[in-house]
DRENDRENNU-705774 format. One record per residue: residue number from 1; x, y, z of N, C-alpha, C in turn. Coordinates in steps of 0.2 Angstrom, whole numbers, always signed. Layout:
# residues N
R   seq     n.X     n.Y     n.Z    ca.X    ca.Y    ca.Z     c.X     c.Y     c.Z
R   NUM       X       Y       Z       X       Y       Z       X       Y       Z
...
This chain:
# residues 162
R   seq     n.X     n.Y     n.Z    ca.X    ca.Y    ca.Z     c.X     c.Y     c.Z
R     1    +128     +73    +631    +130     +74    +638    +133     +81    +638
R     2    +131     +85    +643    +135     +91    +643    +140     +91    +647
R     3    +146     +97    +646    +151     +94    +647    +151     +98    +655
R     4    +154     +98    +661    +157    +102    +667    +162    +103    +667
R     5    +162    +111    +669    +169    +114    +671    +173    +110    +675
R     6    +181    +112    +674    +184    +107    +679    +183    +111    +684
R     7    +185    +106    +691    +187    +109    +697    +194    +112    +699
R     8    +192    +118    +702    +196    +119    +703    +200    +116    +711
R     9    +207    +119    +712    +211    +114    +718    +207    +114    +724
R    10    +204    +121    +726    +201    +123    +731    +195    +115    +734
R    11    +192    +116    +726    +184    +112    +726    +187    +106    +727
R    12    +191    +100    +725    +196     +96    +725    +198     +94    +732
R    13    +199     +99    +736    +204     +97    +742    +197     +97    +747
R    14    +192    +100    +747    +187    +105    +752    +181     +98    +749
R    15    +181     +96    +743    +175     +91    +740    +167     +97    +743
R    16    +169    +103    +742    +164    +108    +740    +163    +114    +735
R    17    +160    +117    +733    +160    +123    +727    +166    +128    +731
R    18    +165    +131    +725    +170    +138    +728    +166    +144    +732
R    19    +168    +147    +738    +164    +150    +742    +167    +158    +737
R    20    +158    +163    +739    +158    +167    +736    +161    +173    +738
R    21    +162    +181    +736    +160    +187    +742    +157    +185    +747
R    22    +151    +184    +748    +146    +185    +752    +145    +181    +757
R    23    +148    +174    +752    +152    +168    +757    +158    +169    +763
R    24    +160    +174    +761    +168    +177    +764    +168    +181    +768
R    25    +161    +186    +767    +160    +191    +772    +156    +186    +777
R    26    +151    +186    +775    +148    +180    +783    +151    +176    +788
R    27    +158    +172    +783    +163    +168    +786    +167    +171    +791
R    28    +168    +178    +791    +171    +184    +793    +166    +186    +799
R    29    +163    +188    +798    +159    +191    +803    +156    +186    +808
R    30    +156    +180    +806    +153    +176    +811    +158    +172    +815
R    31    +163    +173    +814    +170    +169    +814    +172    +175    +821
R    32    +171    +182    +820    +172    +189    +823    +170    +187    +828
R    33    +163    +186    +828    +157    +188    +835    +157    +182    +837
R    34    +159    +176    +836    +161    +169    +841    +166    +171    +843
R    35    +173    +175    +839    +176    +174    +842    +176    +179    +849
R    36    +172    +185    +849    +170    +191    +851    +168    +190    +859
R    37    +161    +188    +856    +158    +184    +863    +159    +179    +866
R    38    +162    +172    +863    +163    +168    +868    +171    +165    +866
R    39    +177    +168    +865    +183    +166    +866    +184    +166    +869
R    40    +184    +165    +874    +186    +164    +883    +184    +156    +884
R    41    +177    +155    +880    +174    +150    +882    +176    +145    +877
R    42    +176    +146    +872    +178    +141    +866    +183    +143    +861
R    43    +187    +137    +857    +192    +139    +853    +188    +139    +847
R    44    +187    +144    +842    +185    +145    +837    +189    +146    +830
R    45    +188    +140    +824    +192    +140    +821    +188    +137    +814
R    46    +193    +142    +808    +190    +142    +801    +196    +136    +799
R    47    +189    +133    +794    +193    +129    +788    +200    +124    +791
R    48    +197    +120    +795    +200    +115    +798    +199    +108    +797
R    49    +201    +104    +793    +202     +97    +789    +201     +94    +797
R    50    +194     +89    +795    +193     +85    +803    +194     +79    +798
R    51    +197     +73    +802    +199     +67    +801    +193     +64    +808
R    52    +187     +65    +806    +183     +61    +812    +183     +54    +813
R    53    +181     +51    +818    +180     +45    +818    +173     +41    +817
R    54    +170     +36    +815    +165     +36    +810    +165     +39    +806
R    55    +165     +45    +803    +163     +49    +798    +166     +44    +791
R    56    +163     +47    +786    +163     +46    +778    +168     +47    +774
R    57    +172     +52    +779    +178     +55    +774    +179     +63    +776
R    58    +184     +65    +776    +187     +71    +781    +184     +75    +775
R    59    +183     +79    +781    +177     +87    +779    +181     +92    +782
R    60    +179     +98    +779    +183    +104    +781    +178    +109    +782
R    61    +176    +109    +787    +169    +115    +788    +171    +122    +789
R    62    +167    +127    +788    +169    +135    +787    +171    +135    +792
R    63    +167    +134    +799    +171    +136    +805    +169    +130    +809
R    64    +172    +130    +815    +172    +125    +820    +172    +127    +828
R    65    +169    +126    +833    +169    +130    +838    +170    +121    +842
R    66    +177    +122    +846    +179    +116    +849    +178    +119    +858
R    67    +178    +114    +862    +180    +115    +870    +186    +120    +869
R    68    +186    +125    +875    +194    +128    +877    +200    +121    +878
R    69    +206    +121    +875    +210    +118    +874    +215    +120    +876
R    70    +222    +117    +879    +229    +119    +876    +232    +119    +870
R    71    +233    +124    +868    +238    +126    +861    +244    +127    +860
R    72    +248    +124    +855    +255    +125    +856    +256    +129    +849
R    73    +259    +135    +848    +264    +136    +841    +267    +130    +837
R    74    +272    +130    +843    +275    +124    +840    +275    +118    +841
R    75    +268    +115    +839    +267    +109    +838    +259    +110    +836
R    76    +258    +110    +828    +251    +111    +825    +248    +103    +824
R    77    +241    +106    +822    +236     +98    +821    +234     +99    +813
R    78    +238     +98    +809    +234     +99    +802    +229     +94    +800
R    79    +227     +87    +803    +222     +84    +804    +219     +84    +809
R    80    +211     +88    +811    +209     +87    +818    +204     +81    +819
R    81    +205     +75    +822    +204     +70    +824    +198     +69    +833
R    82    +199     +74    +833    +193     +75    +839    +188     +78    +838
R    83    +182     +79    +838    +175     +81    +834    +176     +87    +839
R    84    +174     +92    +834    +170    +101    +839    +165     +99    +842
R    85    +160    +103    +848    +157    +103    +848    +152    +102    +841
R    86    +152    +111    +838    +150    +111    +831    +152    +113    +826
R    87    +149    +111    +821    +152    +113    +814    +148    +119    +812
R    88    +149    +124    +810    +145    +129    +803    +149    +129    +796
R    89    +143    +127    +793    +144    +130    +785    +139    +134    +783
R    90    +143    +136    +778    +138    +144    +773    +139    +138    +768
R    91    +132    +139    +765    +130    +137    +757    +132    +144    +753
R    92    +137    +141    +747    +141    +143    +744    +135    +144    +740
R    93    +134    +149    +734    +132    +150    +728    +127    +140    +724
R    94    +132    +139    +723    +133    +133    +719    +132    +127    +721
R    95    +131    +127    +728    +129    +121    +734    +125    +118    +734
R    96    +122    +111    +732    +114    +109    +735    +115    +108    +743
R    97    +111    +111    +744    +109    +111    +751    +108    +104    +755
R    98    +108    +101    +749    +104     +93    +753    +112     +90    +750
R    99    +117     +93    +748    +123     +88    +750    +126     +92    +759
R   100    +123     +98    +761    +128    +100    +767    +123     +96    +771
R   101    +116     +96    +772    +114     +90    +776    +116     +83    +775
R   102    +117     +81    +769    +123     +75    +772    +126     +75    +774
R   103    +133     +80    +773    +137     +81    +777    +137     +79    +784
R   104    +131     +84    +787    +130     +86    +794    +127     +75    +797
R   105    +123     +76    +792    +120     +68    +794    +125     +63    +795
R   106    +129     +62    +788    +133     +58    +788    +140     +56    +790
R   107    +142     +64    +792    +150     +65    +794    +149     +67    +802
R   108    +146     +72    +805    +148     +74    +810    +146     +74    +815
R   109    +138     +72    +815    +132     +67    +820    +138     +60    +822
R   110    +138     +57    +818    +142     +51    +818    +146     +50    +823
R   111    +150     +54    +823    +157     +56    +825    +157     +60    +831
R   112    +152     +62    +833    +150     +65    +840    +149     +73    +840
R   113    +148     +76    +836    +147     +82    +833    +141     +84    +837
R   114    +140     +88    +841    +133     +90    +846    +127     +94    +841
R   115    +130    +100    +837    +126    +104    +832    +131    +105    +827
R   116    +126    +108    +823    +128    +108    +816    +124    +115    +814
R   117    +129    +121    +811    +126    +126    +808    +125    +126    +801
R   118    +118    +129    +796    +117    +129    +789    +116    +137    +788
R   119    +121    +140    +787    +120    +147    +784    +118    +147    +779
R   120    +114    +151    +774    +110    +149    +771    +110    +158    +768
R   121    +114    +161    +765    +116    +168    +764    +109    +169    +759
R   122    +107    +167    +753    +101    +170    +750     +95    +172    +753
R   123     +94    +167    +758     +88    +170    +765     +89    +174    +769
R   124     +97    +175    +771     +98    +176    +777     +96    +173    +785
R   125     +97    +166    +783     +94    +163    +789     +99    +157    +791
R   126     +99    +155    +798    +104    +151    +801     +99    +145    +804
R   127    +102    +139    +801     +94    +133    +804    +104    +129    +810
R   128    +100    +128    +816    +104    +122    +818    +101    +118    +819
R   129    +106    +113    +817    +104    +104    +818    +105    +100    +824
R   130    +105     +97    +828    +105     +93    +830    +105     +85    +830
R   131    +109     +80    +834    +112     +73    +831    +103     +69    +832
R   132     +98     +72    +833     +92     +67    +833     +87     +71    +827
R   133     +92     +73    +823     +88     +76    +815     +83     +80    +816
R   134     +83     +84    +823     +78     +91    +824     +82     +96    +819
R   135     +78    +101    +820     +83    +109    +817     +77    +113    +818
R   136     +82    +120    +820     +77    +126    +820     +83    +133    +817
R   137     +77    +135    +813     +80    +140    +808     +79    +147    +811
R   138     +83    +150    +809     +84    +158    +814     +83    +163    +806
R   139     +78    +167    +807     +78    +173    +802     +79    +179    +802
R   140     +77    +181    +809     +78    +186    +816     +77    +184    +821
R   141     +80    +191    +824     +82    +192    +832     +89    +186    +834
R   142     +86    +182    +840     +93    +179    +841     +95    +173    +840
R   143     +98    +171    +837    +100    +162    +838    +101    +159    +841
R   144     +98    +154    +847    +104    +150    +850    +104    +143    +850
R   145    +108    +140    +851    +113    +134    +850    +112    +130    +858
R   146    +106    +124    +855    +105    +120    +861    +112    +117    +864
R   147    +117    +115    +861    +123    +112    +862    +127    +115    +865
R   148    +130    +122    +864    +133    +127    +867    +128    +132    +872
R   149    +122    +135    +872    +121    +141    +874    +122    +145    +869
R   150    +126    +147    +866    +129    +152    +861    +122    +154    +858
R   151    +122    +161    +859    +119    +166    +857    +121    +171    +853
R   152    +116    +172    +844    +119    +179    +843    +113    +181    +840
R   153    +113    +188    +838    +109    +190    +834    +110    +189    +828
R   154    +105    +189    +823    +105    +188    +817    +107    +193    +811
R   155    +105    +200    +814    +110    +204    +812    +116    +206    +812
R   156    +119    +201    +818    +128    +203    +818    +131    +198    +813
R   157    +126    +195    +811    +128    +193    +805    +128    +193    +797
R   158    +124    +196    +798    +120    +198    +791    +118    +206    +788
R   159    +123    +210    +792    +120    +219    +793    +124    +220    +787
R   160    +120    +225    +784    +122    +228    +776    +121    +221    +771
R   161    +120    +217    +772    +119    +213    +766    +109    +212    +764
R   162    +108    +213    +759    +102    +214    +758    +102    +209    +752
């Protein structure tokens, strides 16, 4: 039997690999240009522990794009209980792919989750999902998001990574 690395607390807490450079810069830029473009319109937010209902077990997606809300400083949500619109995740180096499609299937469709983004950094391509098990994959020009409208280019994602 061979043996596995242990997990580190990150992988432990996330119940996913460790995110790379390249995972960190995408998460950044895309995080940027939602926030960028549609801030007014949606609250946009990383690495937030959702405690959904149906779902299989609280997940933490890279980012989250929820309805405009009221927000308070002082009085935070360390567990979010109300589904986003949608979820995006970047496939981390070390990822099978067909566990973040579970994910999507099995935690956030469920739960009332309208799309689902798959960053997909070795291709450079963005597929969203939708809760009736379509998807369409973006490799240029614009992407957009039957659930939001939400448009962006491909490049404002992916410029200077080759």
């Amino acid at each position: 039997m061979e043996a596995t690395a242990a997990l580190s607390l990150y992988e432990i807490e996330r119940d996913k690999p460790m995110p790379s450079l390249n995972h960190g810069i995408i998460q950044i830029r895309l995080g940027t240009a939602l926030q960028n473009h549609y801030g007014k319109q949606y609250e946009i937010a990383a690495e937030v522990e959702l405690k959904l209902p149906k779902a299989i077990k609280p997940t933490i997606p890279d980012l989250c794009i929820f309805p405009k809300m009221q927000l308070k400083l002082s009085h935070d949500i360390l567990k979010v209980e109300t589904p986003p619109i949608t979820t995006i995740e970047i496939l981390s180096p070390k990822q099978p792919i067909e566990d973040v499609k579970e994910k999507i299937l099995n935690n956030y469709f469920p739960a009332g989750v309208k799309s689902a983004w798959l960053v997909i950094p070795t291709t450079r391509t963005v597929s969203i999902y939708t809760p009736d098990e379509k998807f369409v994959s973006f490799a240029n020009g614009t992407l957009t998001d039957p659930a939001t409208g939400i448009s962006l280019e491909i490049d404002e994602i992916f410029y200077g990574l080759e």
